[in-house]
N, C-alpha and C positions, 0 to 999 in steps of 0.2 A: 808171329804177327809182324808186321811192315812197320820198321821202325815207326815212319812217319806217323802211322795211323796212330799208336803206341802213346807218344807226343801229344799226340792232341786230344787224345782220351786224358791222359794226365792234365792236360790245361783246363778240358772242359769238365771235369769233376773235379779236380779243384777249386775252379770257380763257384760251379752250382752247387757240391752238397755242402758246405758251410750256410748257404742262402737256402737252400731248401730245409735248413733241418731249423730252421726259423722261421718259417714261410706263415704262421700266424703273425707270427710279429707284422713283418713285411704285408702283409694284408693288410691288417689293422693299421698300422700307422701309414698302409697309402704311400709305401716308399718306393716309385716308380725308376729309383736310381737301380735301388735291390733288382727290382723286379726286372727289367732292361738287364742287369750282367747276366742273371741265373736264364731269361732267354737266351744272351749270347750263349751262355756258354751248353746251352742244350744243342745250338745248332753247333756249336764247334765239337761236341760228341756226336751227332748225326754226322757230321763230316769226318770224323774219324773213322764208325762202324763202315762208311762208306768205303773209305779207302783202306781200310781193313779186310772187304771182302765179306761182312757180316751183315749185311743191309738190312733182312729179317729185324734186328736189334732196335731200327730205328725207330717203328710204330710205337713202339713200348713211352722213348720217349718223348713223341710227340703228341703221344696220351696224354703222359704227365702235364707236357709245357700247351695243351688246350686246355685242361684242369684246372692249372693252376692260373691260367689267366684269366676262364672264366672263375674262378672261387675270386682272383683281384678285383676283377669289376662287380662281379655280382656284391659284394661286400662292400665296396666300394660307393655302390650306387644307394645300397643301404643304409648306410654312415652319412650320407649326404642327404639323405632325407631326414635322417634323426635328427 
C-alpha cells in the first residue's frame, strides 16, 4: 500500500472510531463538534482508499457517514419537539 494513503487511513480511523463507537451518545447529546470530526475524518479515509487504489472501499463508508447523519438529524429533530 502507498505509504501516503497508509497515513491517512491511520488519521481518519483514529479520528472516527473513537466517535463512532459512541455515536448514541453524540446523537443524543446533539454534539455537532463530535459529529463534524467523525465526518472529517470519514472523508480523510475516503481519501486514503483513493489514493490507495481501493476506491470500491469508499461506498461502504459513505453509507455509514449518510447513516449516521441522517440518524443525527432525524433524532435530533426529534428531541426538539419533545
Amino acid at each position: 500500500m502507498n505509504p501516503i494513503a497508509l497515513v491517512l487511513l491511520l488519521i481518519g480511523y483514529v479520528l472516527t472510531v473513537p466517535i463512532a463507537s459512541r455515536m448514541k451518545r453524540v446523537v443524543e447529546s446533539q454534539n455537532r463538534l463530535a459529529m463534524s470530526g467523525h465526518q472529517f475524518g470519514i472523508g480523510i479515509i475516503c481519501v486514503g482508499w483513493v489514493v490507495g487504489g481501493r476506491a470500491p472501499l469508499i461506498w461502504l463508508h459513505i453509507l455509514w457517514a449518510v447513516a449516521a447523519i441522517i440518524w443525527f438529524n432525524w433524532y435530533g429533530g426529534k428531541s426538539a419537539k419533545s
